[in-house]
N, CA, C and O atoms as a GROMACS GRO file, in nm:
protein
  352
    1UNK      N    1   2.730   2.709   4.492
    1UNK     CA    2   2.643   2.824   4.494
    1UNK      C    3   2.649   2.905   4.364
    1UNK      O    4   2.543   2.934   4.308
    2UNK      N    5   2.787   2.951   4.304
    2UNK     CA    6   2.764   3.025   4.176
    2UNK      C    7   2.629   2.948   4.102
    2UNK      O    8   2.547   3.029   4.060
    3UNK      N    9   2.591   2.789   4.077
    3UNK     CA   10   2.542   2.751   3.965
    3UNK      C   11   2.443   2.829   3.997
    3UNK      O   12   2.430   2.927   3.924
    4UNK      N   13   2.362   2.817   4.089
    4UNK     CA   14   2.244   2.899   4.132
    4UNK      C   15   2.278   3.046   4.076
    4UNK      O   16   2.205   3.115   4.005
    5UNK      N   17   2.352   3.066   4.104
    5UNK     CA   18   2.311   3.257   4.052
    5UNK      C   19   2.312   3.247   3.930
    5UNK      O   20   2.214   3.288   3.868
    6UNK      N   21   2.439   3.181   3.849
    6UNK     CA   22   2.402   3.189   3.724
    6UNK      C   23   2.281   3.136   3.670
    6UNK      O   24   2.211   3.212   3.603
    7UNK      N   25   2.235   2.986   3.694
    7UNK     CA   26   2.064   2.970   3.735
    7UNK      C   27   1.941   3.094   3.688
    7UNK      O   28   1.868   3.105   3.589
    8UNK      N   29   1.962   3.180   3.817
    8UNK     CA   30   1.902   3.287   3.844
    8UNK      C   31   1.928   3.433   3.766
    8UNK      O   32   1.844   3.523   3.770
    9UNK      N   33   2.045   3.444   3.701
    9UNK     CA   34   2.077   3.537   3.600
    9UNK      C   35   1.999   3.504   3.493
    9UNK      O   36   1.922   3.588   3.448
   10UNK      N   37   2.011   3.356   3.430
   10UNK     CA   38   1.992   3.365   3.318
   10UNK      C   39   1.862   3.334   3.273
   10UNK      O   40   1.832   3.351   3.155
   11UNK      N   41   1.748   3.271   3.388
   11UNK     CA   42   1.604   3.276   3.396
   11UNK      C   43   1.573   3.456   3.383
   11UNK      O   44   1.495   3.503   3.301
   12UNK      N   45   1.639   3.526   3.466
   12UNK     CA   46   1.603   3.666   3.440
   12UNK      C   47   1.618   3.752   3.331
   12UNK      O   48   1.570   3.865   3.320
   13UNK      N   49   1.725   3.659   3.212
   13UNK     CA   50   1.742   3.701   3.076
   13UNK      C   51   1.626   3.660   2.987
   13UNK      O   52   1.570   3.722   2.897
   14UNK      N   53   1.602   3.525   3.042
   14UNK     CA   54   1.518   3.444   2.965
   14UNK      C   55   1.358   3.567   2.938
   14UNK      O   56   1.305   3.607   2.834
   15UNK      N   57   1.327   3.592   3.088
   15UNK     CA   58   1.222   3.662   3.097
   15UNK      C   59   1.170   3.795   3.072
   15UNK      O   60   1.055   3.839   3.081
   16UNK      N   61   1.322   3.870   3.027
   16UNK     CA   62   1.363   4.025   2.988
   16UNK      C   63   1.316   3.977   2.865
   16UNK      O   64   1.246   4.067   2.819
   17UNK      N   65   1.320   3.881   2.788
   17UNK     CA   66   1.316   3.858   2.625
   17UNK      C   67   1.177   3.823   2.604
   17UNK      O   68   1.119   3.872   2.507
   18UNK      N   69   1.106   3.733   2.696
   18UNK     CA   70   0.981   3.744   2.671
   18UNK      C   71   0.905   3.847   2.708
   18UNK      O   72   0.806   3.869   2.639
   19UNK      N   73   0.929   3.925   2.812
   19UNK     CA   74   0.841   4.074   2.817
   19UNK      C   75   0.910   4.133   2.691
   19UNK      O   76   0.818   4.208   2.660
   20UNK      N   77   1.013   4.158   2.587
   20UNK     CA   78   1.062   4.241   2.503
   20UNK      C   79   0.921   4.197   2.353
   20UNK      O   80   0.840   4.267   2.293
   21UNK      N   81   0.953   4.069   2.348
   21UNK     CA   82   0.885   3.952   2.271
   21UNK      C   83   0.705   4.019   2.327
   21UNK      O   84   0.636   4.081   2.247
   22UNK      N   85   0.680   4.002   2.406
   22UNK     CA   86   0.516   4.053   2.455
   22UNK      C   87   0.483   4.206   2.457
   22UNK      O   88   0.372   4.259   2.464
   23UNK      N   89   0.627   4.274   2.448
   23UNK     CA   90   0.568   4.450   2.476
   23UNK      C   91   0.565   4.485   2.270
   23UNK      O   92   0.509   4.577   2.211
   24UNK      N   93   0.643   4.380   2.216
   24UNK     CA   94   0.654   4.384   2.027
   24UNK      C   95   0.544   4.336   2.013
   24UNK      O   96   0.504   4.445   1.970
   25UNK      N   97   0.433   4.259   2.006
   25UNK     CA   98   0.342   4.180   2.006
   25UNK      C   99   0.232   4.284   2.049
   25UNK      O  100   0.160   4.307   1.952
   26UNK      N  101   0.198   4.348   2.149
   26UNK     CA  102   0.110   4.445   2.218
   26UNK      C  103   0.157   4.537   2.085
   26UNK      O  104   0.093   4.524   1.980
   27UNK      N  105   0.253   4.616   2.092
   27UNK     CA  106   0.270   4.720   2.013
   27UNK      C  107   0.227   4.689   1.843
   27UNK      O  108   0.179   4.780   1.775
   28UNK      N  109   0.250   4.550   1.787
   28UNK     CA  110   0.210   4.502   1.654
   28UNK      C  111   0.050   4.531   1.656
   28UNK      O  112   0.015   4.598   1.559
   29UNK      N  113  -0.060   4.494   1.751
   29UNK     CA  114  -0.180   4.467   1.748
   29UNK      C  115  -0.231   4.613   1.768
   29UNK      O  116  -0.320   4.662   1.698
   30UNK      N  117  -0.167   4.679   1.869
   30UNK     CA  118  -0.204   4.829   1.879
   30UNK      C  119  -0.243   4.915   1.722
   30UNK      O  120  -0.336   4.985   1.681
   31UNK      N  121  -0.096   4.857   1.662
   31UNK     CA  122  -0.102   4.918   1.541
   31UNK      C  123  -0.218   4.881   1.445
   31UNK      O  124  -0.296   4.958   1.388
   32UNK      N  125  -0.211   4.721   1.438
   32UNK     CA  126  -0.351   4.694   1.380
   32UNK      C  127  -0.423   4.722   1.414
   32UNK      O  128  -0.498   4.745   1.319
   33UNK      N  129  -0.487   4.754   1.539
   33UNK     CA  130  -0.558   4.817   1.562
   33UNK      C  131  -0.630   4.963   1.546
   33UNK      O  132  -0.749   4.995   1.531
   34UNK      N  133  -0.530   5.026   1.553
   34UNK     CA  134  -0.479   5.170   1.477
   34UNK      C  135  -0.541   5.170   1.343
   34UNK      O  136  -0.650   5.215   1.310
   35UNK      N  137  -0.444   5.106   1.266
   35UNK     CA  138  -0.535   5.128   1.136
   35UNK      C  139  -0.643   5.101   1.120
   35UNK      O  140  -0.709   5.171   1.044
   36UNK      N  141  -0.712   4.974   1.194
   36UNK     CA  142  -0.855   4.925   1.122
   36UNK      C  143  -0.961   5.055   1.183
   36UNK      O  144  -1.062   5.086   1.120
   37UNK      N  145  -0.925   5.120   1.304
   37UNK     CA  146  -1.019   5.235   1.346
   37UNK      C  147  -0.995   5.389   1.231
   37UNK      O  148  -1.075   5.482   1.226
   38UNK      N  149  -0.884   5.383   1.159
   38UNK     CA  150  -0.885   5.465   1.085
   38UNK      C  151  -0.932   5.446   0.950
   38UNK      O  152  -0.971   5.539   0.879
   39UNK      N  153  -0.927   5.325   0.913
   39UNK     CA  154  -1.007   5.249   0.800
   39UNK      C  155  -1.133   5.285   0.820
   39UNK      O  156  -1.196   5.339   0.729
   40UNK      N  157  -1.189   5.259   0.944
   40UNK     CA  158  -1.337   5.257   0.938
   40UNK      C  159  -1.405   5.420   0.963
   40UNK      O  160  -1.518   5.469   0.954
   41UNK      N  161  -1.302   5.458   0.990
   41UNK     CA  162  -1.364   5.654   1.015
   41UNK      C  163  -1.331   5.675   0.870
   41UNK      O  164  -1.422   5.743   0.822
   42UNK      N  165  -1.196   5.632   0.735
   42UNK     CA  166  -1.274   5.703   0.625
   42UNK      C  167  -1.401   5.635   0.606
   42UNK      O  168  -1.506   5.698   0.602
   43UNK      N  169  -1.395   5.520   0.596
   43UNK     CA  170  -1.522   5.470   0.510
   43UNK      C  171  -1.655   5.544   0.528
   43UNK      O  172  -1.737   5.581   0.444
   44UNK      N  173  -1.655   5.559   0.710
   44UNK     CA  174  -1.784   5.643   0.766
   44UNK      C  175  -1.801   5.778   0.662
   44UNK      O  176  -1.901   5.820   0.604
   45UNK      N  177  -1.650   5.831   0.662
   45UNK     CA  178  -1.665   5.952   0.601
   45UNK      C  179  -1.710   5.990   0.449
   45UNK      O  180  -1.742   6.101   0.408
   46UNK      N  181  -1.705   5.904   0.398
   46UNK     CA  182  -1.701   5.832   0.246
   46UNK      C  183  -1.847   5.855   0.255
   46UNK      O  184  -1.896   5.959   0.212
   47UNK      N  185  -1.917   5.763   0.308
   47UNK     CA  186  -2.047   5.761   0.342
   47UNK      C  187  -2.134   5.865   0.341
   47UNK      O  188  -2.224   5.885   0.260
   48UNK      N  189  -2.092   5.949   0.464
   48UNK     CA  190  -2.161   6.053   0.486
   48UNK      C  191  -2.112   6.175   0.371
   48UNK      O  192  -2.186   6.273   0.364
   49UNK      N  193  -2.003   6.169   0.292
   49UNK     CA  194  -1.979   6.273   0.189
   49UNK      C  195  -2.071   6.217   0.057
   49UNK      O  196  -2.074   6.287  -0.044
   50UNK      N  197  -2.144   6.090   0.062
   50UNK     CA  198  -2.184   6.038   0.002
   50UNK      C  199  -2.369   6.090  -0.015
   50UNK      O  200  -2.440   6.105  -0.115
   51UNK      N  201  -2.400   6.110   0.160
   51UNK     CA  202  -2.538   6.122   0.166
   51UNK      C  203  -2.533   6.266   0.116
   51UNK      O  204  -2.650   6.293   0.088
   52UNK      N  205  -2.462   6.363   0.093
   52UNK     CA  206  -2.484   6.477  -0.013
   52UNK      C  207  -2.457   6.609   0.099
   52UNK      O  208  -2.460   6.571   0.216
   53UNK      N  209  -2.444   6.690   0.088
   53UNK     CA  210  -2.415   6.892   0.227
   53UNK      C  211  -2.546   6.890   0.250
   53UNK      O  212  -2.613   6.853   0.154
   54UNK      N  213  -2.594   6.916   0.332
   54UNK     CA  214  -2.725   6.981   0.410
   54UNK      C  215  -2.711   7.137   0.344
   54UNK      O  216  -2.814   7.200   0.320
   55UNK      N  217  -2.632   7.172   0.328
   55UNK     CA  218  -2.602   7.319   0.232
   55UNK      C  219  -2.722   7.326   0.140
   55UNK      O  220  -2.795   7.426   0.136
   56UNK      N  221  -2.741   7.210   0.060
   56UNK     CA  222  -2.775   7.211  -0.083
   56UNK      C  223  -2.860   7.132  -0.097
   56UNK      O  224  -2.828   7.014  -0.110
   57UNK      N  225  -3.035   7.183  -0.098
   57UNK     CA  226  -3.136   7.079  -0.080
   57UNK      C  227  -3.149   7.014  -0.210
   57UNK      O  228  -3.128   7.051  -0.326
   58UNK      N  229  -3.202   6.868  -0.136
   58UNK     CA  230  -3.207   6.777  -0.263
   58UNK      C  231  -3.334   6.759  -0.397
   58UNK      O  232  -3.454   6.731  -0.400
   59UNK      N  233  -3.264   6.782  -0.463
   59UNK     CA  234  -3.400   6.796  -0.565
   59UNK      C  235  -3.483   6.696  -0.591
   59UNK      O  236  -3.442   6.582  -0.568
   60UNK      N  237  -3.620   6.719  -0.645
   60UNK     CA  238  -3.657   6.593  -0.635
   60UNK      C  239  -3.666   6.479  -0.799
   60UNK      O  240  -3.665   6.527  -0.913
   61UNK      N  241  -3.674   6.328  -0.767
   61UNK     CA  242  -3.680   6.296  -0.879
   61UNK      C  243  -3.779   6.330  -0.956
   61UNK      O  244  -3.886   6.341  -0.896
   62UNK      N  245  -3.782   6.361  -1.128
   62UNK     CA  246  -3.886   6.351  -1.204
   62UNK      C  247  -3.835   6.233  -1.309
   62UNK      O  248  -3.717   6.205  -1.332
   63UNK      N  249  -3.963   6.166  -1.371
   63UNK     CA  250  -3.954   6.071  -1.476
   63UNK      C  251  -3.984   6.121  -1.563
   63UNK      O  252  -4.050   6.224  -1.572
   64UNK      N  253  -3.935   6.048  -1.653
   64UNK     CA  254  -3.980   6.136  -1.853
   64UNK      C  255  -4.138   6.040  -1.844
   64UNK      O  256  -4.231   6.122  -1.837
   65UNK      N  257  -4.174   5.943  -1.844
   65UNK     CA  258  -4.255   5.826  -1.837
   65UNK      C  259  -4.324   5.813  -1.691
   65UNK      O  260  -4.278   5.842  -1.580
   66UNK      N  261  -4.455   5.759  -1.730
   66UNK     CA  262  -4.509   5.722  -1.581
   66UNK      C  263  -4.497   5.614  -1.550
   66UNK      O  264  -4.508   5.517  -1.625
   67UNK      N  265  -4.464   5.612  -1.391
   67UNK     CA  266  -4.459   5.491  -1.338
   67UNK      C  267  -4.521   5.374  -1.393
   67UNK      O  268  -4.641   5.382  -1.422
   68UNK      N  269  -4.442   5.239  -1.418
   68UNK     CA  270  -4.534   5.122  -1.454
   68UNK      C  271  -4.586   5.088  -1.323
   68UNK      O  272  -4.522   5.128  -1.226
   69UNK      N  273  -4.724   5.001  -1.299
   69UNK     CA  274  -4.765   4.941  -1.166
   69UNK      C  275  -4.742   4.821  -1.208
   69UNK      O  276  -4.710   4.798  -1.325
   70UNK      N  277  -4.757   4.710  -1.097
   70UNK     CA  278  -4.708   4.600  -1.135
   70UNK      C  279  -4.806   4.498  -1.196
   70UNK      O  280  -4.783   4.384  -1.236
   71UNK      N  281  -4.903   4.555  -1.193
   71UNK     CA  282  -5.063   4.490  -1.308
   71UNK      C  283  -5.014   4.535  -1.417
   71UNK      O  284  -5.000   4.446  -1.501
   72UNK      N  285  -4.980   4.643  -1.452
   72UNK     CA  286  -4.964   4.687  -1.636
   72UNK      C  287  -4.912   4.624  -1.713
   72UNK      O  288  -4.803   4.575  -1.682
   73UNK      N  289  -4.956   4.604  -1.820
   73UNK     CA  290  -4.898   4.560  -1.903
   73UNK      C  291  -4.740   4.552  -1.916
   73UNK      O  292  -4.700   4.669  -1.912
   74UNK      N  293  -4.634   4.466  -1.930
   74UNK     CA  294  -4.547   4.527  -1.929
   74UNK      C  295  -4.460   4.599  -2.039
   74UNK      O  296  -4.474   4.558  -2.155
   75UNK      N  297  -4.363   4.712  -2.013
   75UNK     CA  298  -4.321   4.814  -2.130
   75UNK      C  299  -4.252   4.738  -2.235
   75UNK      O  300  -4.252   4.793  -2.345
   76UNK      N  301  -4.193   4.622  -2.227
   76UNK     CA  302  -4.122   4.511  -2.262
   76UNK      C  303  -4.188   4.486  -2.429
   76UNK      O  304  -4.139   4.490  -2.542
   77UNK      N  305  -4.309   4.460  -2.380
   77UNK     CA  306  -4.434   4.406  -2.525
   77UNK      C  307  -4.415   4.267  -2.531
   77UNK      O  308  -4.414   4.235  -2.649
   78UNK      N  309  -4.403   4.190  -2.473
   78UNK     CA  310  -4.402   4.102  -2.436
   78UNK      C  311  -4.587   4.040  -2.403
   78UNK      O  312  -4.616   3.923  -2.423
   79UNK      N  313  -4.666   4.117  -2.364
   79UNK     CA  314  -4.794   4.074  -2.328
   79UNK      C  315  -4.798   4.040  -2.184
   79UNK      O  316  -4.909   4.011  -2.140
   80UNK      N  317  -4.706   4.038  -2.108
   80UNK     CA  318  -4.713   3.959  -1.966
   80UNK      C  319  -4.730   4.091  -1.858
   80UNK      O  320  -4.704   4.206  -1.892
   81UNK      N  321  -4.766   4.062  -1.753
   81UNK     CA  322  -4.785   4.180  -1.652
   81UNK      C  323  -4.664   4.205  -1.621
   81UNK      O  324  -4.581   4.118  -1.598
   82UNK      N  325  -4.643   4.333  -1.618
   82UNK     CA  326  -4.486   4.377  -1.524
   82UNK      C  327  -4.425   4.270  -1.422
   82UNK      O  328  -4.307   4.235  -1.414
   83UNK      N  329  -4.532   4.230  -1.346
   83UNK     CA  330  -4.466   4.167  -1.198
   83UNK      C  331  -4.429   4.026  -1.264
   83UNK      O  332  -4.321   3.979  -1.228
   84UNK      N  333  -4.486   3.972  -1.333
   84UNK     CA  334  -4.437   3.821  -1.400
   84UNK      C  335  -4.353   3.862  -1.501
   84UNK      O  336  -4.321   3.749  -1.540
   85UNK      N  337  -4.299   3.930  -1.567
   85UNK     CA  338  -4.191   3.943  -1.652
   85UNK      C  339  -4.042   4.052  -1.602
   85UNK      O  340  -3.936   4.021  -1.549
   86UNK      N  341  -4.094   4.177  -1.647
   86UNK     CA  342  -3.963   4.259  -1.562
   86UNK      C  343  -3.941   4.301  -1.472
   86UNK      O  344  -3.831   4.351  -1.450
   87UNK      N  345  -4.054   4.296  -1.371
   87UNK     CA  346  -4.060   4.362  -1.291
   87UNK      C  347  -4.035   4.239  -1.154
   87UNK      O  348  -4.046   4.261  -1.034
   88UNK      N  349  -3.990   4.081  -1.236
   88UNK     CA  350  -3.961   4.010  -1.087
   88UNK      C  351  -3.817   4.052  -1.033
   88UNK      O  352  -3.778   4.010  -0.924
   0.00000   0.00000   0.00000
């Protein structure tokens, strides 16, 4: 009869080590986990500090030059229309 208990002791060691082994494993991924959600809230934040304060309206663009269309000649001098030379 002892073999059995010892048997039975040491399956119950066996299995203390794999829940220890599975609760390190849960806790490793948590963490990865952890970071990649904090990774992705700066980036969001990055972003949106990026699209500019609602504080401070956005001005608008002006050009020194007028728009080329894509028939014009192109600015190049080249002779070719914008859309077949710089403008592909």
């Amino acid at each position: 009869m002892p073999e059995r208990e010892d048997a039975r002791v040491a399956d119950e060691d066996v299995e203390g080590d794999d829940d220890r082994d599975l609760d390190e494993r849960v806790e490793k991924v948590g963490l990865e986990v952890a970071r990649d959600l904090e990774a992705e809230q700066r980036r969001r934040r990055v972003v949106l500090n990026r699209a500019g304060d609602d504080d401070q309206p956005q001005k608008p663009v002006v050009r020194d030059e007028a728009k080329v269309g894509r028939n014009d000649p192109c600015p190049c001098g080249s002779g070719k229309k914008y859309k077949k030379c710089c403008g592909a």
